[in-house]
DSSP file (Angstrom, degrees, kcal/mol; ACC not computed):
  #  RESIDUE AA STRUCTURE BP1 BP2  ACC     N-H-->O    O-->H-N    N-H-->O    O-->H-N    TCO  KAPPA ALPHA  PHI   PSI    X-CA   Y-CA   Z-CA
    1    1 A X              0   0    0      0, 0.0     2,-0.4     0, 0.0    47,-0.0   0.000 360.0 360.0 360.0 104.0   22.2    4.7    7.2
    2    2 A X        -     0   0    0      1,-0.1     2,-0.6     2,-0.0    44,-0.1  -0.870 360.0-117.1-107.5 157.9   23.5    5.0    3.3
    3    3 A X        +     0   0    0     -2,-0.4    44,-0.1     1,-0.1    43,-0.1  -0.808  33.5 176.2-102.9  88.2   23.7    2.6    1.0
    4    4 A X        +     0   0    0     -2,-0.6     2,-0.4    44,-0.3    -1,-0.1   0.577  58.9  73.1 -87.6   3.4   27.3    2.2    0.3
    5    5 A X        -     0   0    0     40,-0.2    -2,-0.0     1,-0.2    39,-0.0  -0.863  67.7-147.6-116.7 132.0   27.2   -1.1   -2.4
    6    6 A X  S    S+     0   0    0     -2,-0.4    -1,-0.2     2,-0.0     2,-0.1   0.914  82.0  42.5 -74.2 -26.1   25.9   -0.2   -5.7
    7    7 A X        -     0   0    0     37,-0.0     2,-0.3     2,-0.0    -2,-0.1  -0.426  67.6-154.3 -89.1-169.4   24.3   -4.0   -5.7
    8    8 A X        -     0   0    0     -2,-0.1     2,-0.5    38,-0.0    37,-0.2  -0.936   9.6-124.9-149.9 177.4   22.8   -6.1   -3.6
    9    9 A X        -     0   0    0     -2,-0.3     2,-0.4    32,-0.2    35,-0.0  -0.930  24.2-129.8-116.0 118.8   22.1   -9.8   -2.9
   10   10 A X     >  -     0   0    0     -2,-0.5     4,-0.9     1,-0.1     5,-0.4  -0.375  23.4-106.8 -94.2 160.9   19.1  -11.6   -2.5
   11   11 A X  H  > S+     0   0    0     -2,-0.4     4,-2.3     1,-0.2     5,-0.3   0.836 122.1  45.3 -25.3 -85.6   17.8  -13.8   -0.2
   12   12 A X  H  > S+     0   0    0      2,-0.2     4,-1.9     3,-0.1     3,-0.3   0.784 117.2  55.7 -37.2 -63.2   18.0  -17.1   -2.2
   13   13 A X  H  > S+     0   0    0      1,-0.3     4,-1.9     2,-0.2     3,-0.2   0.804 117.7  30.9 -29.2 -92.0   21.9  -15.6   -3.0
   14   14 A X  H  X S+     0   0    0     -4,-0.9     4,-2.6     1,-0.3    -1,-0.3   0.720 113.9  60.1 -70.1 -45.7   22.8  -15.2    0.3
   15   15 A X  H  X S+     0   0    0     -4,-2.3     4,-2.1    -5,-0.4    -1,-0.3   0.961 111.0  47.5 -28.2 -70.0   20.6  -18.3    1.9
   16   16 A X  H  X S+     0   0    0     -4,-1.9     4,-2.3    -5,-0.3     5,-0.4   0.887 115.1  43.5 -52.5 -56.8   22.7  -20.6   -0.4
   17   17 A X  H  < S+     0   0    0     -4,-1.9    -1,-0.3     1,-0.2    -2,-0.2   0.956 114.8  50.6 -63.3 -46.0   26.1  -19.0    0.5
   18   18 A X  H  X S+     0   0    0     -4,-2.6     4,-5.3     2,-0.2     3,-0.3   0.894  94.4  63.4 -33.9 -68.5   25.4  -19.0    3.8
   19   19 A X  H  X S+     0   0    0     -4,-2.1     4,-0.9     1,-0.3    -1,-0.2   0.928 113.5  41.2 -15.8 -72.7   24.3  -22.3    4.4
   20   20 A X  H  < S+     0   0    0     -4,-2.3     4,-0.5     1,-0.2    -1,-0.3   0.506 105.9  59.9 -83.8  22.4   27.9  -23.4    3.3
   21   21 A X  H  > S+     0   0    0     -5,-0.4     4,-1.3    -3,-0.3    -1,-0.2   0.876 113.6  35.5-110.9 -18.4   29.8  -20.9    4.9
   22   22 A X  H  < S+     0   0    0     -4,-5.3     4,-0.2     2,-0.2     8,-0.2   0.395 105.4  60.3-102.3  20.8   28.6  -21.8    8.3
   23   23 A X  T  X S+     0   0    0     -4,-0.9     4,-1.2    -5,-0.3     3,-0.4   0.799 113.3  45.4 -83.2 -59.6   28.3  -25.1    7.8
   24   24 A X  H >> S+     0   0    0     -4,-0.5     3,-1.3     1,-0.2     4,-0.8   0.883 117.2  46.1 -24.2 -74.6   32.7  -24.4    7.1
   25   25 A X  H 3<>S+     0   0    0     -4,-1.3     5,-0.9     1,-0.3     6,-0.2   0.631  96.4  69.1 -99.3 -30.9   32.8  -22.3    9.9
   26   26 A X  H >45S+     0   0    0     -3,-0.4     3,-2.9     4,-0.2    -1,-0.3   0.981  95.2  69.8 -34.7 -70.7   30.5  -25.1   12.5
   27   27 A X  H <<5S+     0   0    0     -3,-1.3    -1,-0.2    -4,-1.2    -2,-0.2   0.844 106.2  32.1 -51.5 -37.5   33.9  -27.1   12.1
   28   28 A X  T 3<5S-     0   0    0     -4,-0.8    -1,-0.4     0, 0.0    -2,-0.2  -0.095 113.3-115.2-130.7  61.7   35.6  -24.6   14.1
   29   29 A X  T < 5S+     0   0    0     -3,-2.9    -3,-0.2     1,-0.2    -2,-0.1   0.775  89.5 107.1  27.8  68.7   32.7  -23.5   16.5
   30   30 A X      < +     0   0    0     -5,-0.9    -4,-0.2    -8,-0.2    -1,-0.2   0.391  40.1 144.9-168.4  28.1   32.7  -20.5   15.3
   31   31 A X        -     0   0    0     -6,-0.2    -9,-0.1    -5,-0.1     2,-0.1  -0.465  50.9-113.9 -72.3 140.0   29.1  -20.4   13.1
   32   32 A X        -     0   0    0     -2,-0.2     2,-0.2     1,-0.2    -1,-0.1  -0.188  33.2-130.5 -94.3 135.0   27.0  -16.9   12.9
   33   33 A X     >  -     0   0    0     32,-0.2     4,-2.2     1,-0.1    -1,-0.2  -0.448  31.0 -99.8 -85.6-178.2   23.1  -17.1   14.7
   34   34 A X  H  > S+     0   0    0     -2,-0.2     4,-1.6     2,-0.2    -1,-0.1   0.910 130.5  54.1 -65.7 -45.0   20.3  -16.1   13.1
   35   35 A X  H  > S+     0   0    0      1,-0.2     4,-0.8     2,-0.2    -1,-0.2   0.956 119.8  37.8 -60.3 -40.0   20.3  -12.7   15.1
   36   36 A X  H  > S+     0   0    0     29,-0.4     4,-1.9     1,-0.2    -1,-0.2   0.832 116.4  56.0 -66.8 -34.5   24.5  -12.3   13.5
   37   37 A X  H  X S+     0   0    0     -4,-2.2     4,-1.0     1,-0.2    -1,-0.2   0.653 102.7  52.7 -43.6 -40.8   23.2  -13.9   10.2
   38   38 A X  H  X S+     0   0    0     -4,-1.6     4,-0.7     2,-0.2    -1,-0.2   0.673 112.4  41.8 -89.6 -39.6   20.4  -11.2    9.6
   39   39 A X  H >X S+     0   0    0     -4,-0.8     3,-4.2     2,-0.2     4,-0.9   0.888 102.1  73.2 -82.1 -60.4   22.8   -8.0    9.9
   40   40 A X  H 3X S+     0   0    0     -4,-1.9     4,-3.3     1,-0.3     3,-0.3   0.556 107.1  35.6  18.3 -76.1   25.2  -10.0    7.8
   41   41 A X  H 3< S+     0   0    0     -4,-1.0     4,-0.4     2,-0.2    -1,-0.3   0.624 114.3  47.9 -72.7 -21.5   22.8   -9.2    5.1
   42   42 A X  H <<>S+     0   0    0     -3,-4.2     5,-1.4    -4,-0.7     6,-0.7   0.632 111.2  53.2 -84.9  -8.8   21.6   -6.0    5.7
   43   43 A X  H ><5S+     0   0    0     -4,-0.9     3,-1.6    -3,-0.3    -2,-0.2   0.820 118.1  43.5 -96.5 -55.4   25.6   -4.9    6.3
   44   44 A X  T 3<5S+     0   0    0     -4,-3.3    -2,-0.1     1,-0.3    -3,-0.1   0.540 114.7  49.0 -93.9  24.6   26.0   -6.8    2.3
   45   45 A X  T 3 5S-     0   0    0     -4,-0.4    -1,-0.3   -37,-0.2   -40,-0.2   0.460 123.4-109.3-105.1 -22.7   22.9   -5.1    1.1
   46   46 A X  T < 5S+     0   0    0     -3,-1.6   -42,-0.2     2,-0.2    -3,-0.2   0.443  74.8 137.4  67.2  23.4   24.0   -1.7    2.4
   47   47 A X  S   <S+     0   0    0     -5,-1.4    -4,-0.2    -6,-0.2     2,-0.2   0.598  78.0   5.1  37.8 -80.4   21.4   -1.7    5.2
   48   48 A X  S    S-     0   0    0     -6,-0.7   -44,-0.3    -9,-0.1     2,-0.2  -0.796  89.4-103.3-143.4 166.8   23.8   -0.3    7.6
   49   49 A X     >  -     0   0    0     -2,-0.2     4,-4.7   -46,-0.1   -46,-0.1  -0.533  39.7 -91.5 -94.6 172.5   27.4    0.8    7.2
   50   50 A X  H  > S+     0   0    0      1,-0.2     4,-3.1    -2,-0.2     5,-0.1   0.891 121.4  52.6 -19.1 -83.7   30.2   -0.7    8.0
   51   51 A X  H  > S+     0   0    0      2,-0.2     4,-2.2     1,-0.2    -1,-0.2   0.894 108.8  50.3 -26.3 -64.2   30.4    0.8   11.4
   52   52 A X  H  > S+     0   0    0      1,-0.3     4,-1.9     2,-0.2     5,-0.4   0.978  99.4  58.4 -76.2 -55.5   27.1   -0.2   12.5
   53   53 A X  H  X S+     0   0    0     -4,-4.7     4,-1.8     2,-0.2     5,-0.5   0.956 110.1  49.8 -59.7 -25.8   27.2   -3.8   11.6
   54   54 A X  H >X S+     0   0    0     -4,-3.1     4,-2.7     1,-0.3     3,-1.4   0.960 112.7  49.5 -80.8 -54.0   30.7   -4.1   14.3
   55   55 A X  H 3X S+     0   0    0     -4,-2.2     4,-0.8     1,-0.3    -1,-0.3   0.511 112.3  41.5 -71.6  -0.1   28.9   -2.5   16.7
   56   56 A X  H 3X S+     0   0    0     -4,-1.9     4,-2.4    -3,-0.4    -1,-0.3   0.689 119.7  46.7 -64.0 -39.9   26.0   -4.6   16.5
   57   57 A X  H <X S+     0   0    0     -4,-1.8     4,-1.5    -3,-1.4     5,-0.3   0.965 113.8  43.9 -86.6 -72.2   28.1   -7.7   16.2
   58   58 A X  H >X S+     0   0    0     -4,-2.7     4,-1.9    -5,-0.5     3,-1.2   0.857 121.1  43.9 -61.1 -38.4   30.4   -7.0   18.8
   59   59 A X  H 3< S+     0   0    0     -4,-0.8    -2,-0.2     1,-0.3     4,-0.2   0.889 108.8  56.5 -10.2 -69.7   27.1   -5.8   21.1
   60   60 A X  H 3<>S+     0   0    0     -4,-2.4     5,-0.8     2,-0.2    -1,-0.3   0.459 112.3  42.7 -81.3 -16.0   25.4   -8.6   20.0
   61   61 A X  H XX5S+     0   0    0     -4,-1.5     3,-4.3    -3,-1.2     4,-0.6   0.895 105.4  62.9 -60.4 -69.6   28.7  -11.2   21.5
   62   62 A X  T 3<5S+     0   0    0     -4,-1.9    -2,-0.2     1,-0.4    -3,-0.1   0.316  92.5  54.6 -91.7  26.8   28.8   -9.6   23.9
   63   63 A X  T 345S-     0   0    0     -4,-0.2    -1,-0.4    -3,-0.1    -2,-0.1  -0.295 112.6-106.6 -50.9   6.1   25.2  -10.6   25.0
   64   64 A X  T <45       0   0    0     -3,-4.3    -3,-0.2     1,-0.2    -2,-0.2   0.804 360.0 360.0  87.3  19.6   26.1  -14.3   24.7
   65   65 A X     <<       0   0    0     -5,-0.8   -29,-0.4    -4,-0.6    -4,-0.2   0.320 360.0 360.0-125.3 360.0   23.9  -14.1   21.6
C-alpha cells in the first residue's frame, strides 16, 4: 500500500464533508455505509491505492453491504 497524496485529511475534515455529501446523495438513494465511508478515507488519506479502494467497493456492493 503507498501513500500516493502528499496530504491528508482529518477526521473532523472529512466527518464534516461527509455528513453533507451523503446527506446530497440520500436524495437519490444512493448514500455510502459506514463500511464504504471508512475506505473512502483511507483511499483520501492514501491508505490504499486507487485500485484497492474499487475492489473493495465493488466487493463490498456486491455483498449487499
Amino acid at each position: 500500500m503507498a501513500n500516493q497524496n502528499k496530504g491528508s485529511i482529518s477526521r473532523e475534515q472529512f466527518e464534516d464533508a461527509f455528513r453533507r455529501m451523503n446527506g446530497s446523495w440520500a436524495y437519490e438513494n444512493a448514500e455510502l455505509s459506514e463500511s464504504e465511508k471508512e475506505l473512502l478515507l483511507k483511499r483520501l488519506n492514501g491508505e490504499i491505492t486507487d485500485e484497492e479502494y474499487n475492489r473493495a467497493f465493488i466487493e463490498g456492493k456486491g455483498k449487499g453491504k
